[in-house]
C-alpha positions in Angstrom: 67.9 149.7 1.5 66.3 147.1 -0.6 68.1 146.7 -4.3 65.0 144.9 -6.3 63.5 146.9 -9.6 60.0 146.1 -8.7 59.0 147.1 -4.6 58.2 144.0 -2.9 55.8 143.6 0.2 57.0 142.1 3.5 55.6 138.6 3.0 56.8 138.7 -0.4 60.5 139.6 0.2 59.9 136.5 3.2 58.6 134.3 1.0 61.6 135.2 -1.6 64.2 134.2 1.5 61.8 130.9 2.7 62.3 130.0 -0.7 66.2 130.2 -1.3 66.5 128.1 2.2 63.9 125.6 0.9 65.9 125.3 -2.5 69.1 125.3 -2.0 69.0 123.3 2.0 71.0 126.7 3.7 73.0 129.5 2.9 75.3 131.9 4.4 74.3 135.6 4.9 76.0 137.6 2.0 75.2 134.9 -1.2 71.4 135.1 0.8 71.5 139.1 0.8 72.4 138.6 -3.1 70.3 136.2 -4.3 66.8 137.7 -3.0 68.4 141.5 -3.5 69.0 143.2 -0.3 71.6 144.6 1.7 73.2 142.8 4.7 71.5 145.3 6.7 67.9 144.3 5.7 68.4 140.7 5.4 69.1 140.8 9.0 66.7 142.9 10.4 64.3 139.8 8.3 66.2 137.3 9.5 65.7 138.5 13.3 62.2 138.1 12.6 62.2 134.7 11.0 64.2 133.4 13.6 62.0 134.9 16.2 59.0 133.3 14.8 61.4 130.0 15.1 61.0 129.6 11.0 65.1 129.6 10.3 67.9 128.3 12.4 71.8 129.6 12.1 74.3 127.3 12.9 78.0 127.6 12.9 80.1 125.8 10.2 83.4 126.4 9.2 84.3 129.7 7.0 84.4 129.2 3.5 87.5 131.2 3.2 89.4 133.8 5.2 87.4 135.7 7.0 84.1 135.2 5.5 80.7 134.0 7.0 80.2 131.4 9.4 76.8 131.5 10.3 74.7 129.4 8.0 71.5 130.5 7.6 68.7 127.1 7.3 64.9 126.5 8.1 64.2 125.4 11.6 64.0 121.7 11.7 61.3 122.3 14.9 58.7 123.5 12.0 56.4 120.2 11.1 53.9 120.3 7.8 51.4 117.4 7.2 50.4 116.1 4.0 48.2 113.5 2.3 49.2 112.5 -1.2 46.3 110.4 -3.0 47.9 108.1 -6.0 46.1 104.9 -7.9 46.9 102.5 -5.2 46.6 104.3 -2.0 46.5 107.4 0.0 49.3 108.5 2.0 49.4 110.7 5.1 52.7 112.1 6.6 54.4 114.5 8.7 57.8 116.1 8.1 60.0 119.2 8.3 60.9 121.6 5.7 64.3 120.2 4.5 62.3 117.3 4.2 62.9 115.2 7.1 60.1 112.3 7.2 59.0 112.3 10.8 55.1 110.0 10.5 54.0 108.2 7.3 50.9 105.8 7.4 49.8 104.6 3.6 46.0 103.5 3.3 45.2 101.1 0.6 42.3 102.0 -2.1 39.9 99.9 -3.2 40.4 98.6 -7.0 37.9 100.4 -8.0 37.9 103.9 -6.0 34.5 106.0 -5.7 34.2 109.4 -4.1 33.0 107.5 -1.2 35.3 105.2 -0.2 38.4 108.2 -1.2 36.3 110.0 1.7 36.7 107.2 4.0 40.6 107.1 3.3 40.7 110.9 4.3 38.3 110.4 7.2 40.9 107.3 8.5 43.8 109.2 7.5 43.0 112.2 9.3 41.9 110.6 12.2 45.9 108.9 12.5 47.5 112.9 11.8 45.4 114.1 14.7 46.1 111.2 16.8 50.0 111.5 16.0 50.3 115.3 16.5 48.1 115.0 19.3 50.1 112.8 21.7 53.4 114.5 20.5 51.6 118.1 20.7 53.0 119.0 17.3 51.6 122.0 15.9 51.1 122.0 12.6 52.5 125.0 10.4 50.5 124.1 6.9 48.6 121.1 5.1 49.1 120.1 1.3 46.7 117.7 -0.3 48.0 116.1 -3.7 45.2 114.8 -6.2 45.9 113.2 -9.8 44.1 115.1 -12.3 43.3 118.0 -10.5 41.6 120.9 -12.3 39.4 122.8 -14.6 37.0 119.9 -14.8 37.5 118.5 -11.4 34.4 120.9 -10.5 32.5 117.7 -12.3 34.8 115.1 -10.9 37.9 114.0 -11.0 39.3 112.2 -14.1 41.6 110.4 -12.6 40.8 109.1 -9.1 37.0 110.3 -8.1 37.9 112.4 -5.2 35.2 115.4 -3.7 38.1 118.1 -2.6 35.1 120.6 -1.1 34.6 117.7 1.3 37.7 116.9 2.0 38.9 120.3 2.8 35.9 120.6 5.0 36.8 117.5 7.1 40.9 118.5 7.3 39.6 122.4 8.3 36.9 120.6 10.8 40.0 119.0 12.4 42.7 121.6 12.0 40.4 124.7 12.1 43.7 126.9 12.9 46.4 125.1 10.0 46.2 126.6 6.6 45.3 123.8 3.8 46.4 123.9 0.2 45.2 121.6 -2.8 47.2 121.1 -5.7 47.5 118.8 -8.6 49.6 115.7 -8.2 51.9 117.4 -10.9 52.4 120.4 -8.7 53.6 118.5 -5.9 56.5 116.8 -7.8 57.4 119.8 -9.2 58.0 121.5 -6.0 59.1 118.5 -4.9 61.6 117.8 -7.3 63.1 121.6 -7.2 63.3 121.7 -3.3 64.8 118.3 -2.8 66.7 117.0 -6.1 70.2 117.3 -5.6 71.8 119.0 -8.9 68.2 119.8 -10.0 69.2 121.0 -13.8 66.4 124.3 -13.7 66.8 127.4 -11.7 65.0 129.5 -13.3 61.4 129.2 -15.6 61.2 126.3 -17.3 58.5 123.4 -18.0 58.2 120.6 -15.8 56.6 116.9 -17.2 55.6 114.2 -15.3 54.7 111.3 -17.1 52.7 108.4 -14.3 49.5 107.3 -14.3 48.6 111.0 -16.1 50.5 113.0 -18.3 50.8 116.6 -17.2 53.4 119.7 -16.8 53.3 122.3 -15.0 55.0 126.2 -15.9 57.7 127.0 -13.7 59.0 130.6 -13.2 61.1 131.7 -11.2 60.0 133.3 -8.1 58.7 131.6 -4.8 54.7 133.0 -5.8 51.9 131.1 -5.4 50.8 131.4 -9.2 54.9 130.6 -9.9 53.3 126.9 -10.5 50.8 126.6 -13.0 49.5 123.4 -14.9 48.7 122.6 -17.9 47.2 119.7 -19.6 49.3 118.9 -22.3 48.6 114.9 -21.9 45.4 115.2 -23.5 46.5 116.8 -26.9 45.3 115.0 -29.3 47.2 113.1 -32.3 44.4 111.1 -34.2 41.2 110.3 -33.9 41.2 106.6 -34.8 43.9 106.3 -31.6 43.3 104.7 -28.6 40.3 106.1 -25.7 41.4 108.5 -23.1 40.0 108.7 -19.5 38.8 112.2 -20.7 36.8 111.1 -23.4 38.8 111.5 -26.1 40.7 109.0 -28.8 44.3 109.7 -29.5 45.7 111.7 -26.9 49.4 111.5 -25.6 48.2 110.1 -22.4 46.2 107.5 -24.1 50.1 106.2 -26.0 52.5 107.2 -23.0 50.6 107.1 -19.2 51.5 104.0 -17.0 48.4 102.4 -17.9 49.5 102.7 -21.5 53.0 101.3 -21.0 51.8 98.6 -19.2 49.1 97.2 -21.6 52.3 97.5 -24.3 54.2 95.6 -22.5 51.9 93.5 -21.2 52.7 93.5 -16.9 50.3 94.6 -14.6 50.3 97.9 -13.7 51.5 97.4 -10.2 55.0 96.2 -11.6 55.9 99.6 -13.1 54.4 101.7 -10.4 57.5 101.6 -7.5 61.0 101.8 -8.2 63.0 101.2 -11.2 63.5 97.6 -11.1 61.3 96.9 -13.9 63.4 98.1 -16.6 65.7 95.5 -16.1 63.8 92.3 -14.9 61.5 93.0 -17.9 62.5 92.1 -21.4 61.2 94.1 -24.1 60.8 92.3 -27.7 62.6 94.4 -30.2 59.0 95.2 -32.3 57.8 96.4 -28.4 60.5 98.7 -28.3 60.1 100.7 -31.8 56.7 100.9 -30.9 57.6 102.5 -27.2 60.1 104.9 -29.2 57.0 105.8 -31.2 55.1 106.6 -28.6 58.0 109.0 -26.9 58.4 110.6 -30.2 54.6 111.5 -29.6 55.1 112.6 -26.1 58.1 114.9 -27.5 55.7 116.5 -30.3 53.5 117.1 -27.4 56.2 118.9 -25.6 57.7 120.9 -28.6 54.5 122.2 -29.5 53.5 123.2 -26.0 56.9 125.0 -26.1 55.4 126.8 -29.1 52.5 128.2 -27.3 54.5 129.5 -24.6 58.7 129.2 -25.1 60.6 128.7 -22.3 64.4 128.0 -22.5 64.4 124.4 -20.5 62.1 121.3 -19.9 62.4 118.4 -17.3 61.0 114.9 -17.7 60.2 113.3 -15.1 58.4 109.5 -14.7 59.5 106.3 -16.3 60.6 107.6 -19.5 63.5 109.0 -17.2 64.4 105.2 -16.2 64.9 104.4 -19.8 68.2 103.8 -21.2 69.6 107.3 -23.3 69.0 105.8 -27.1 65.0 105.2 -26.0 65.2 108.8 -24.2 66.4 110.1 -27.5 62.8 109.8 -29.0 61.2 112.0 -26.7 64.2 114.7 -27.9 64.0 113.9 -31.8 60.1 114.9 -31.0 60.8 117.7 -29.2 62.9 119.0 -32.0 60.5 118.2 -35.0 57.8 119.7 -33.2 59.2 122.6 -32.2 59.2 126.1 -34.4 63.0 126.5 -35.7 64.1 123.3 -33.9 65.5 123.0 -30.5 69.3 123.9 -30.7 67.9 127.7 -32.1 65.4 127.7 -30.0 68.0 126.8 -26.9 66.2 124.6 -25.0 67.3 122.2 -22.9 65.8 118.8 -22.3 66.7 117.2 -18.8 65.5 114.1 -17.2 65.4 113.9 -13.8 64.3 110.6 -11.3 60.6 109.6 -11.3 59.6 110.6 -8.0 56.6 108.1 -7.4 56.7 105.4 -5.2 57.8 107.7 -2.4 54.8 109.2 -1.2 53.4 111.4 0.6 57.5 113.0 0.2 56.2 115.2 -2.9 53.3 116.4 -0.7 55.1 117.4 1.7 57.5 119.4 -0.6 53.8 121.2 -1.9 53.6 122.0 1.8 56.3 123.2 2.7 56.9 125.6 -0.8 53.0 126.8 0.6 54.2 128.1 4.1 57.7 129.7 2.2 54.8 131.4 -0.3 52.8 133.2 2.3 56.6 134.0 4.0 56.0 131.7 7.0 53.0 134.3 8.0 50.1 133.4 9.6 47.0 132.5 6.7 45.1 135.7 7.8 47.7 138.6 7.7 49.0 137.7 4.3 46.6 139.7 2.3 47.3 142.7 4.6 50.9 142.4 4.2 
């Protein structure tokens, strides 16, 4: 007998227990049962099929106390997604499992100066080294995710951040891979899911708000459930705080993005753009003048306001920040919290949020694509593209 409040369908209540696995990296059966509200009895009768379908794995570990469970309860390590992860440098192809295991990478180099044409060509090369890898391995691929900067309501009349056609590229990965189900997100999306699925001590488990500050600015709502509308984004890098401030890639003067995105912090800082782009070893190799650094803290504040009054239009009771900010030392980090708090209607200890930063997680690609991937096959519950809608 299933104990939820609201019935759930088949895929759903799959999806629900894909999800837990891909979040918390295994579970055994009883803190499973409770978590996606079932009894022991269904939960197996689910888990048979899973494990049928050789989507989850149990594997003996030692019991957690006196005669308790044994049987942990993971994803099958045999499953293999595929992703391509398009960033300002290059575009990255990969293959992995769900707990994130990183089984093929190949990273293409971009021109400087990327058109929708040569971004094509990167897909058309990059696809051609995926089929030639699964090919002579005869993997079978269980889902694609595609990650693109800047993706959304105005990528219809191109993309603002990297020119990228995604019709055409969905056509050429659904040419190759005519039976693999394909999925295109917003770069933000994918270090989201990433982020949640494979950050140890990840500070959210429930809804929250998610910012990623690299070479856009950009959040994305989290709620709680493994649905594929759980992950929405919104554009909160281009809200705008002057007019007389500096131009925007969408048009605009005086929009966070234009103070805060890496572009920004490089110019301010005055290093190529490259030098902040992998790792964190630019903090420290770099000195930053004094004056440099009240006007970085200025900038934080704004990225803070933006926050807090994004938290206005829709509350929600915690926010991560992710990106360089993160790498900063805590009395710079403080800026984007005194903003949040100005900004936000009552302040932010009454309204109880909670600000957490968590690791950038560029540099690493196409690891956050591959997270989107995998959190796509948990939403349709590891069922085949076709059958979902009917179950």
């Amino acid at each position: 007998m299933e104990m939820s409040e609201q019935p759930r369908s088949r895929r759903q209540t799959r999806a629900a227990i894909l999800g837990h696995l891909l979040q918390s990296g295994g579970m055994f059966r009883p803190p499973l049962a409770k978590a996606v509200r079932l009894s022991e009895a269904s939960l197996s009768r689910i888990l048979f099929d899973l494990k049928a379908e050789g989507l989850i794995e149990e594997v003996r570990r030692p019991v957690p106390y006196v005669g308790g469970p044994s049987a942990l309860v993971s994803l099958d390590g045999s499953v293999a997604v595929a992703a391509f992860e398009l960033t300002a440098q290059r575009l990255s192809v990969g293959v992995g499992g769900l707990s994130g295991e990183l089984h093929f990478v190949e990273r293409l180099p971009l021109p400087k100066r990327p058109t929708v044409a040569s971004v094509g060509r990167g897909f058309r090369d990059a696809l051609e080294l995926l089929q030639d890898w699964t090919r002579r391995r005869r993997i079978r691929l269980s889902q694609i995710g595609v990650s693109v900067p800047g993706l959304g309501r105005l990528s219809e009349l191109g993309n603002p951040i990297i020119p990228c056609d995604t019709g055409l590229v969905r056509g050429m990965i659904s040419e190759t891979f005519a039976d693999v189900p394909v999925e295109i997100t917003n770069s933000v999306v994918a270090h989201t899911t990433f982020h949640r699925s494979r950050t140890e001590d990840y500070p959210f488990a429930g809804a929250h708000l998610f910012v990623f500050v690299g070479q856009g600015v950009a959040g994305t709502w989290v709620d709680g459930p493994v649905e594929a509308d759980a992950l929405q984004p919104v554009e909160l890098g281009h809200m705008v705080f002057g007019d007389g401030g500096p131009r925007c890639r969408c048009g605009h003067h005086g929009c966070v993005e234009a103070y805060t995105s890496l572009p920004a912090l490089a110019d301010l800082i005055g290093v190529p753009e490259a030098e902040l782009q992998d790792g964190a070893g630019w903090v420290n190799a770099i000195p930053i003048p004094s004056r440099v650094r009240q006007e970085l803290r200025r900038r934080l504040f704004r990225l803070g306001l933006a926050i807090g009054n994004t938290l206005n239009v829709k509350p929600c009771p915690g926010v991560a920040v992710s990106g360089w900010p993160s790498l900063l030392a805590e009395e710079d980090r403080k800026a984007v919290v005194d903003g949040i708090d100005t900004s936000l209607l009552g302040g932010r200890k009454h309204a109880q949020v909670s600000v957490a930063f968590v690791p950038p997680s560029t540099g690493n690609d196409p690891n956050a694509a591959l997270a989107f991937a995998a959190w796509c096959l948990a939403c349709r519950g590891g069922m085949p593209a076709a059958s979902v809608e009917a179950a």
